[in-house]
Structures are given as C-alpha cells and as structure tokens.
C-alpha positions in Angstrom: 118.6 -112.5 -74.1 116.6 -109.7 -72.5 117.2 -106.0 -73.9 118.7 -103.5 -71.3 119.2 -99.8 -71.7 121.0 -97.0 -69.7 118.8 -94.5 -68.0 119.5 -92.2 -65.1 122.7 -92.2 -62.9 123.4 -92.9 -59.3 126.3 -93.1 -57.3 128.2 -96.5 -58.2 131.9 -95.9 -56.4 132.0 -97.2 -52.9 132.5 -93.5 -51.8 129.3 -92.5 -53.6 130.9 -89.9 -55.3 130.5 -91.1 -58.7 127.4 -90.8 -60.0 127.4 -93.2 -63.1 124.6 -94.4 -65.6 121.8 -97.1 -64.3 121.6 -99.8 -66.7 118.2 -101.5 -66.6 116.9 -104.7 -67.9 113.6 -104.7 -69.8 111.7 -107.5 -68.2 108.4 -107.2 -70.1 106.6 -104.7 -73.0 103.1 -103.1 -73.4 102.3 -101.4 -76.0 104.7 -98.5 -75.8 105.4 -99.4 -72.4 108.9 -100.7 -71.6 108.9 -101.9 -67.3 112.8 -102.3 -66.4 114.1 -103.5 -63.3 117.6 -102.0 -62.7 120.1 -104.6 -63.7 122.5 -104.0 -60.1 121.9 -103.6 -56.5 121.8 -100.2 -56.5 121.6 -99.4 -52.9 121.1 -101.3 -49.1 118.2 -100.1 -46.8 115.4 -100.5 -44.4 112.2 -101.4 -45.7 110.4 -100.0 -42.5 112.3 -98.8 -39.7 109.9 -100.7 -37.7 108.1 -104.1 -38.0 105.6 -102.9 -40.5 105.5 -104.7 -43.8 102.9 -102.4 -45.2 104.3 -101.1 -48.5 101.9 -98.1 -48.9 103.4 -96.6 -45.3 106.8 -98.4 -46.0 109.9 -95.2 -45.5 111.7 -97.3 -49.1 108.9 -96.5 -51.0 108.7 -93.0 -50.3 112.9 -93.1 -50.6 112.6 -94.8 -54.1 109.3 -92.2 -55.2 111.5 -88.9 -53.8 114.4 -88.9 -52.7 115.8 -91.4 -55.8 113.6 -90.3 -58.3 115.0 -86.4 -57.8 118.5 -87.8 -57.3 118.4 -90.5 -60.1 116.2 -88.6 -63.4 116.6 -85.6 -65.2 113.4 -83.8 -65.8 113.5 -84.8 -69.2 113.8 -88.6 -67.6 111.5 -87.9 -65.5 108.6 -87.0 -68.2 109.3 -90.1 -69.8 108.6 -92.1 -67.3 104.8 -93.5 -66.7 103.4 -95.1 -63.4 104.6 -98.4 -62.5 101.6 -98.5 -59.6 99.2 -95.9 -58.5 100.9 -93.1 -57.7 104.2 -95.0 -57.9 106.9 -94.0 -60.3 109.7 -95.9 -58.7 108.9 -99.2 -57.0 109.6 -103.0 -56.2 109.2 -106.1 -57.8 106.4 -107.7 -56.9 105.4 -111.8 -56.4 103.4 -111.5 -59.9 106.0 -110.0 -61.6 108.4 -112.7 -60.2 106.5 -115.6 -61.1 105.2 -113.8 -64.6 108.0 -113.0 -65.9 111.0 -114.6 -64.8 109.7 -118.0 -64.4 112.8 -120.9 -63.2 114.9 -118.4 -65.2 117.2 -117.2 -62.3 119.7 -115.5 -64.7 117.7 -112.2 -64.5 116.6 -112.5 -61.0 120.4 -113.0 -59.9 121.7 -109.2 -59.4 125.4 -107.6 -57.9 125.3 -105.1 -55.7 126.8 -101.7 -57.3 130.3 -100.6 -55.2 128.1 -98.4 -53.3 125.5 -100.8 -52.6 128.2 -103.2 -51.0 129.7 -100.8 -48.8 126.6 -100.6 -47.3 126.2 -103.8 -46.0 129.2 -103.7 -43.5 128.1 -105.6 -40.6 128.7 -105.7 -36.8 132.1 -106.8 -37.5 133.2 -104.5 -39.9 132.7 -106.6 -42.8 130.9 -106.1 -46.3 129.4 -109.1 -47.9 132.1 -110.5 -50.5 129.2 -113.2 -52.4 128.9 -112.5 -56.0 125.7 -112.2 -55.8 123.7 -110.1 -53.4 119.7 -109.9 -51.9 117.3 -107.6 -52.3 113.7 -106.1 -51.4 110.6 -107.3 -53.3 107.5 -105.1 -52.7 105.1 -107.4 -51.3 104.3 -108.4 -47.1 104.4 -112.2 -46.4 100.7 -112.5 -45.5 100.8 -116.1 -46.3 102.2 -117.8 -42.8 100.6 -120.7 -41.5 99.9 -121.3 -37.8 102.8 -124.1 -37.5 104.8 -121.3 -38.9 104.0 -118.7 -36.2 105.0 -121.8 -33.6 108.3 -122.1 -35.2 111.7 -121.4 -32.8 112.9 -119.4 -35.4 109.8 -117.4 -36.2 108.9 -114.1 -35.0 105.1 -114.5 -33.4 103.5 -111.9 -35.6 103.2 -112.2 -39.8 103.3 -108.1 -40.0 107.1 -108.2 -39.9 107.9 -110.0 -42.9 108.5 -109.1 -46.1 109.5 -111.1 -49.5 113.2 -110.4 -51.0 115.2 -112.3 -53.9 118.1 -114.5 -52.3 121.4 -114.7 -53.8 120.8 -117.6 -56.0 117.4 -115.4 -57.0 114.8 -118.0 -55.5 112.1 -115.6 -53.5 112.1 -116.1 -50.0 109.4 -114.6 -47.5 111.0 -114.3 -44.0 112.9 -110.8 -44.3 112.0 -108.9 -41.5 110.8 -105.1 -42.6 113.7 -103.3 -39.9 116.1 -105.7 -41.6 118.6 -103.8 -44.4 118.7 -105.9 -47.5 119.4 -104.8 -51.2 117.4 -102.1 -53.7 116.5 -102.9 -57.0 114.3 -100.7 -58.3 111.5 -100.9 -61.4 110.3 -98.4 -63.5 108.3 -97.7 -66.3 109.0 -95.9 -70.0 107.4 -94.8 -72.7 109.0 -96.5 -75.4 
C-alpha cells in the first residue's frame, strides 16, 4: 500500500467554500525527495483555451504554478516544496511517470473528483457526472498519431490538439482535446 500524507488545503465542498486538507499519495522516493500526486480530483479545467497542446504555453500550468500554489501552500509549505520540472512546482503526471510507476496497477491511477471538482463538470444539460470514478489531465501532447489516425471520421485533422488524460478505469488515453475540460490532479515534490 502506497504512503499518503495531508499537505495544503483547497476548497473540497461543492460551494467551494470549505477549504479542507489535500491528501496526497506518495507515488515514488529519492533520496529525501517524496513526488505525491494528490489522491482526488481536485478541480475541472481547460488545458488550453485553444487547440494548443503545448504544456510550456498551456493557461493549467500556469493555474497549477500560481494561482494554486498561492491558494493551496502556506509559505512554510511552500519552502518545503522542491521542483517537480524546471521551473515547475506544481505540475501533471507525465507518460513516464505513468508507465514507471504505476505499472497495470490501476488502483492508484483510479482518482474521485473532490465535491468541488464535480460540480464543475455540469454539462450542457445541467448535469454533473455521477461515475465513481472521474478523468483527468496528464501533462504530455499526443505527438504520436499516425496518418490512418489523422484520416479517421472521428479525428480532428491536426495532432496539436490532443492531449493525454487518465480515464475513469485509469488506462491513459491520448485523444483529449486541449479546449476540452477534464479533471486536475496535481504532483508535487517534498523534501522529506
């Protein structure tokens, strides 16, 4: 069983008023290094508000490294917490870390979205999603389409809208489009 911890707090309630602890699982330790991936959903957003998958110009990470980080750490948090990427103290999981360190092991990869997470995801007919388990972002641009899929019915024409995310049932798929809104599950790093 993998170790988690609280640290921070966010708003958890479907109002977003109460701002509760973030418990996060630790998915893998270096040195005195812990990397956590928050164990919920903990919010629902863009990750470009156009069809750009590039992470490094992608509006989430600058959320999740700003906006999140001031909202979500105390400055004593804060100077605990190391780099997860250049310049990144807040980011996503990426394909490596998926395949590194929660290989066939879709118990950790399976997350619920927080009260606040699922209110988010009302859709056009006034409905939240009800599964137990939700979706969410991973970090990393589908670069890896193939011709026949670019020909595909159901395919936009262009890779540079797609990004990977986590399915319900926490296989990785790669055909989220980047204006889509789709679960937050951030990763961070400690010092242990």
């Amino acid at each position: 069983m993998k170790k988690t911890l609280e640290f921070g707090r966010y708003p958890m309630d479907e109002e977003g008023k109460e701002i509760s602890p973030i418990v996060w699982v630790v998915f893998h330790q270096e040195n005195d290094r812990l990397f956590l991936i928050s164990q919920d959903i903990l919010d629902y957003r863009e990750f470009s508000n156009e069809e750009n998958n590039n992470w490094d110009e992608s509006p989430l990470k600058k959320w999740l490294n700003n906006e999140f980080f001031n909202i979500a750490f105390s400055k004593e948090e804060k100077a605990q917490m190391l780099e997860v990427d250049e310049e990144e103290k807040v980011s996503l999981m990426t394909i490596d870390q998926y395949n590194s360190f929660f290989p066939n092991n879709t118990k950790y990869l399976k997350a619920k979205y927080t009260d606040y997470a699922r209110s988010k995801t009302k859709n056009i007919y006034g409905k939240v999603y009800d599964g137990t388990f939700g979706f969410y972002w991973m970090k990393e641009a589908n670069t890896h389409l193939t011709e026949a899929d670019l020909r595909s019915p159901t395919q936009h024409a262009s890779p540079t809208v797609y990004v990977y995310h986590v399915l319900n049932r926490g296989a990785a798929n790669g055909y989220m489009r980047a204006n889509n809104l789709d679960g937050v599950r951030p990763i961070i790093c400690i010092k242990k």
